[in-house]
Steps between C-alpha positions, in 0.01 A plus 500: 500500500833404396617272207593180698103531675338605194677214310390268829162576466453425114666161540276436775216590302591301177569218730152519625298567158726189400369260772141633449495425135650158566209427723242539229727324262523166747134535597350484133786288331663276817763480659654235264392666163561853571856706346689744537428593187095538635629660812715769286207572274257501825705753656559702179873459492771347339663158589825685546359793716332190711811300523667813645285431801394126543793255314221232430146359495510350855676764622171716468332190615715525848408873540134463493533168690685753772250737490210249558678331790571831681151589451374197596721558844368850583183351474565226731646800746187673511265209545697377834523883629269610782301289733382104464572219584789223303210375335323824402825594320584200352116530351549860424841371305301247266250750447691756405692273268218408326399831446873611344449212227142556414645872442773401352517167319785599250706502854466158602693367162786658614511406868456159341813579302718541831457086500676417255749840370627521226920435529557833328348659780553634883263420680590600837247821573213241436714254733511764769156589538360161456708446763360814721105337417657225627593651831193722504293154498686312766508823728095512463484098525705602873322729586156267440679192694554766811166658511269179443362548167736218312523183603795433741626233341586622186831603413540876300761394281355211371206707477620840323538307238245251472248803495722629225514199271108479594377834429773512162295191385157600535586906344670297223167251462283806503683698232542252292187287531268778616314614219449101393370464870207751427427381135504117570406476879325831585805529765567835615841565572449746798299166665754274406716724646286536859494126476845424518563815782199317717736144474867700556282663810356158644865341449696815695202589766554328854243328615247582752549327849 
């Protein structure tokens, strides 16, 4: 291994033990509260050693907010490979999404964070494959239109992103009011969560001649 890879690989990896510290700092302190002064310590470094690699707080922020949105898109990729219908997919797409923030809830902070970046930042890899989940929905939405599943009258980019906004709403009700839910209302949020997939289905299925 020569000196350019070797020295490749170690920023690569201090890069990566930075971002994974940072994401235990945000989940037990907050997005708001949390420093890089936390982060530093976290990740058993200096500030100086750190700021070789991010320049600020929200640029760390960004990064993880990258990762989660490119994760969030291969997932999205697998759930509308193979067979099924428009429908099936789109289904398969909310359930799988569902899934990715019940696994990871420190994740959906930061996709929240692509709403409303930060100035200092540049936010254009999140921009770019938002974009792409956009396309991937309003390709599926087609494809549900042409084969009879969806409703003919409804129009994929309106839609694309009406199922985003929706399904952003109820992940970010379920995070953040989901443990209240069970306490106060014995609501579980895996039925809450079938509940509003049963309404999205009635609302997209076509209806029976």
């Amino acid at each position: 291994m020569g000196v350019t890879e070797r020295k490749q690989r170690e920023k690569a990896y201090r890069e990566t033990s930075i971002l994974e510290a940072a994401k235990k700092v945000f989940l037990a302190k907050g997005l708001i509260t949390a420093t890089i002064d936390d982060i530093a310590a976290e990740a058993e470094l200096g500030k100086g050693t750190l700021y070789r690699h991010y320049r600020s707080k929200e640029d760390i922020m960004l990064a993880i907010s990258e990762q989660a949105t490119q994760e969030l898109h291969a997932l999205y990729v697998t759930a509308t490979a193979g067979e099924g219908s428009g429908l099936q997919k789109i289904l398969r797409m909310m359930r799988g999404y569902y899934a990715f923030v019940i696994a990871n809830p420190a994740y959906f902070g930061f996709i929240a964070f692509f709403e409303s970046p930060f100035p200092t930042t540049n936010a254009g890899v999140v921009y770019e494959t938002t974009t792409a989940i956009n396309e991937l929905f309003q390709r599926v939405l087609q494809q549900g239109i042409a084969d009879g599943s969806l409703r003919a009258d409804l129009r994929a980019d309106l839609m694309s992103n009406t199922l985003w906004a929706s399904s952003y709403g109820m992940m970010q009700f379920i995070v953040s009011k989901g443990g209240h839910l069970a306490q106060e209302r014995h609501i579980d949020s895996q039925e809450l969560f079938e509940t509003f997939l049963a309404y999205l289905e009635g609302g997209l299925r076509k209806p029976k001649q």
